[in-house]
N, C-alpha and C positions, 0 to 999 in steps of 0.2 A: 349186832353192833355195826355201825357206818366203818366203812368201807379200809379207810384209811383213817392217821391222825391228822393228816390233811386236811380230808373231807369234814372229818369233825368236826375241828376248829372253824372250816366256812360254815358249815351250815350252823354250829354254835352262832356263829358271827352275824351270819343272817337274821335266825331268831331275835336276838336283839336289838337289832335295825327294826323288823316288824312290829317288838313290843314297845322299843321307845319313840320309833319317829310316827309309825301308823298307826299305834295303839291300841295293835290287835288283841283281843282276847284271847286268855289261858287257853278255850275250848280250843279256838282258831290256831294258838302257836302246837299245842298239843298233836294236831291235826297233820299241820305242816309237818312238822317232825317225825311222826309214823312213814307219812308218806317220802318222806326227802331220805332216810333209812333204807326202804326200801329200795328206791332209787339207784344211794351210793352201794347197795349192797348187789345190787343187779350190775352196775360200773363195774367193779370189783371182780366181779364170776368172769368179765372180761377184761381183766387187767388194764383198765384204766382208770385215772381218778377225776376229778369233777372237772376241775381245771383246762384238762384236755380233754376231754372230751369232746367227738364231732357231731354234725347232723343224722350222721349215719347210727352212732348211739344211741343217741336219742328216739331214732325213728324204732331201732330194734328193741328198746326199752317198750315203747306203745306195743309194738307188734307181740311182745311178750305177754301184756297186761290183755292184748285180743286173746290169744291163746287162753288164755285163764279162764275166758269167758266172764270178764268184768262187767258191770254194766256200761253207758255210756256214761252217766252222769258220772259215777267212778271213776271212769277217764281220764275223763276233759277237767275233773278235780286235783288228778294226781297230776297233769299235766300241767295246770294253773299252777302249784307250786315249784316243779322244775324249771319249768318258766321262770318264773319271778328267782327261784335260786342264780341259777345262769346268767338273768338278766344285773343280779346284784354283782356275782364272781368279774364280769364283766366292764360294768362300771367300778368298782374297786382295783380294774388295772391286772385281775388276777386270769383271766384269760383273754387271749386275745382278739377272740370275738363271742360272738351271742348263738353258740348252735339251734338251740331251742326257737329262738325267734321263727322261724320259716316255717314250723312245724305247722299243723293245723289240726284241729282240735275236732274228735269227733264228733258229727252233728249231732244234737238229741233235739226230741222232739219237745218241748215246752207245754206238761198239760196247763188245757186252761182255767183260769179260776172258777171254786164255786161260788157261785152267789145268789143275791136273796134278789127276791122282787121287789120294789117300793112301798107297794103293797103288806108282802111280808113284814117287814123292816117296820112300818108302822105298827102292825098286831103285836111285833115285839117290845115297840116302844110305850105301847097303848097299856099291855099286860105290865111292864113296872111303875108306870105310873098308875095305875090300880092295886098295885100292893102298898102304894105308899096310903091313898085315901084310905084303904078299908084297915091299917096299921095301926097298933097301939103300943106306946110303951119302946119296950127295947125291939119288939118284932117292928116297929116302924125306924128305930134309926137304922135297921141293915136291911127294908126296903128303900129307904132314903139311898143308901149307900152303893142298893143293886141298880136304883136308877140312874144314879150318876154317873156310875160305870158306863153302862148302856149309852146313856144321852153322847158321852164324851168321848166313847168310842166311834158311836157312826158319826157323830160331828167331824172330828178330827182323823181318824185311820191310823190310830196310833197302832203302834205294833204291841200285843198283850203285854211283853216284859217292860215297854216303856209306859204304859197305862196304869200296871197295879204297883209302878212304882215311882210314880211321881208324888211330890211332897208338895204341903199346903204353899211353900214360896213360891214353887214354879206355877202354882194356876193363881195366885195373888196378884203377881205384879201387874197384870193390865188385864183390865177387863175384859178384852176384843182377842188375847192370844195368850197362850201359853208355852211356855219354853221347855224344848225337850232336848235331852243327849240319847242317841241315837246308837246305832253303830258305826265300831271306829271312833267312841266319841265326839262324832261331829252331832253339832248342836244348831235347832233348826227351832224357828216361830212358826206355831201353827193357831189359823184365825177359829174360835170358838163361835157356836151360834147363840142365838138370844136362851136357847133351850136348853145348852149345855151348860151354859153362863149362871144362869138359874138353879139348874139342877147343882151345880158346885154350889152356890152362894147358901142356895138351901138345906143342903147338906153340913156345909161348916158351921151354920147356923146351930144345926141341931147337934154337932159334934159341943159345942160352947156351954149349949146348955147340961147337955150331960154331967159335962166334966165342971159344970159351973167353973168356964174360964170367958175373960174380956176377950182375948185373941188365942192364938193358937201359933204353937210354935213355927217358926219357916223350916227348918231341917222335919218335922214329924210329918212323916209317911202318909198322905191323904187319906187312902185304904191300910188300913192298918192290920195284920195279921190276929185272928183271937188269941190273947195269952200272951202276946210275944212284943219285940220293939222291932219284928219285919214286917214285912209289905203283905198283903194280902197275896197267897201263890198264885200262880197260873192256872193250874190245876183248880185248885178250887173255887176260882172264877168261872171258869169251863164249867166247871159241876154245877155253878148256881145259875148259867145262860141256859144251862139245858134243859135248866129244870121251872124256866122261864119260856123258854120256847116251846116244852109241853101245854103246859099254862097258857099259852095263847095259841096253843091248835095248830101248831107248825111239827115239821121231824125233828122230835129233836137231835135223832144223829146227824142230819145235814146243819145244825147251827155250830157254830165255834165262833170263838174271839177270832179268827184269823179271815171267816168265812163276813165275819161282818165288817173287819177291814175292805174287802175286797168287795162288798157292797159300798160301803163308801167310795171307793174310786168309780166303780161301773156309775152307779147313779150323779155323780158329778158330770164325768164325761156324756152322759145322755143328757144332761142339763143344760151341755153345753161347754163346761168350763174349757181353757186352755190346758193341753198337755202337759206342756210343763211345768203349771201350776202346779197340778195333782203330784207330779214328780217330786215334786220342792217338799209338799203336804207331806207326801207320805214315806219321804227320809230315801229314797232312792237313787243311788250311787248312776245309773246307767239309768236315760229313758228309753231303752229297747226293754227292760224290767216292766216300766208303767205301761208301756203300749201293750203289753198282751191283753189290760184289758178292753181294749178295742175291741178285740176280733169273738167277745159275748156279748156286742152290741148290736142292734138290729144294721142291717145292712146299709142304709141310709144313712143313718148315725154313724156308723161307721166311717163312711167315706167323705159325711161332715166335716168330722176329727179331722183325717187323715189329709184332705186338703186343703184345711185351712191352718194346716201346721206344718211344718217344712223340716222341722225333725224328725215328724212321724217316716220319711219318707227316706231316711239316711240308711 
């Protein structure tokens, strides 16, 4: 139980500022809440409550979480939420300053992404459009379907949960881009290629015929789940890249939806594009996030980037 009815009440108070004004996710407020518990219940053992509490608190609150032998990443997460609770207690007038502020967050190291070669990335793209030719019948509209996945994921770097759940309105309205909600439901244009644009058109196409319809509804699910009125899982998109990426002679333990997002950004940046372009692309809240992949760039490339952008450099 939190600590106090004090503390309840704030961090209650909190929660709801997160879910209505930032419109964080159940998993995300879930999250908070475990760790913000913790927290007031650690205040607590030291007879204090949120409100009052100093630097010195807070610091031994971390120092406790060392002890534990937490990870870093664990950390610097529980920390990000006492933060943001104190910063909230704060500006609501309820303490009278920001203890947490000054703290500093322990450093962790940032592994870097994996990703595919250009190379690769085509054998993969090569292998679904070869399931669609040599396809008949119902085994060609869900190669039609694996390809479009594919195409529309390297194209764009959507994130898998934004991908297998986008609906035929969001890739309709304009040719050249598609509209995604994101996390945090912030909502971003991202430009589609001649290849992706195709593989959609061609795909809807054959969803038309199936179902012998003129259009297709704008709310219906693009990827559609077998049996169901949900999205195609995550999960089972994973299972059908992998089983793609055997198929064209690749690991298929090193492919994943996430691993070819992150081919998209690396091979953009080698091509040249602007930093914060890819930033914008690929829904990213901070570009110290998009710069990691810089540093799996040939060293030249690299330093391309990095001087000819001036936020690389913040």
């Amino acid at each position: 139980m939190v600590s106090s009815t004090t503390d309840k009440r704030l961090v209650s108070a909190f929660l709801e500022m997160m879910s209505a004004e930032r419109g964080a996710a159940a998993n995300t407020l879930a999250a908070y809440a475990r760790d913000l518990e913790l927290y007031c219940d650690h205040l607590k053992s030291a007879g204090v409550q949120v409100e009052n509490a100093g630097t010195s608190e807070v610091r031994n609150w971390l120092n406790s979480l060392h002890d534990e032998g937490l990870s870093k990443s664990t950390m610097a997460r529980r920390l990000s939420a006492v933060r943001q609770l104190h910063k909230f207690a704060y500006a609501e007038g309820l303490s009278s300053d920001d203890p947490a502020d000054v703290i500093m967050a322990p450093r962790k190291v940032r592994p870097l992404p994996k990703v595919m070669s250009v190379g690769q990335a085509e054998r993969l793209l090569s292998a679904a459009r070869g399931q669609v030719t040599g396809a008949r019948g119902k085994a060609r509209l869900k190669a039609l379907r694996l390809n479009c996945l594919i195409e529309v994921l390297y194209a764009t770097g959507l994130r898998v949960s934004e991908l297998v759940s986008l609906t035929v309105g969001m890739v309709s309205g304009d040719d050249r881009f598609i509209a995604v909600r994101g996390k945090g439901g912030r909502e971003r244009l991202v430009p589609l290629s001649p290849a992706a644009r195709s593989a959609i058109d061609g795909y809807m196409d054959a969803l038309k015929t199936a179902g012998d319809l003129v259009t297709l509804p704008a709310g219906r699910y693009l990827f559609e789940g077998v049996g169901t009125r949900s999205h195609l899982t995550r999960q089972h998109f994973a299972f059908l890249l992998k089983g793609l990426a055997h198929q064209a002679g690749l690991d298929a333990g090193a492919v994943s939806p996430h691993v070819v997002r992150h081919a998209f950004a690396s091979h953009l940046l080698q091509g040249g594009a602007d930093l914060r372009a890819v930033q914008q692309m690929l829904g990213h809240a901070d570009i110290s996030t998009t710069q990691i992949y810089t540093h799996v760039m040939p060293e030249k490339l690299r330093e391309a980037v990095e001087s000819h952008h001036p936020l690389s450099r913040t």
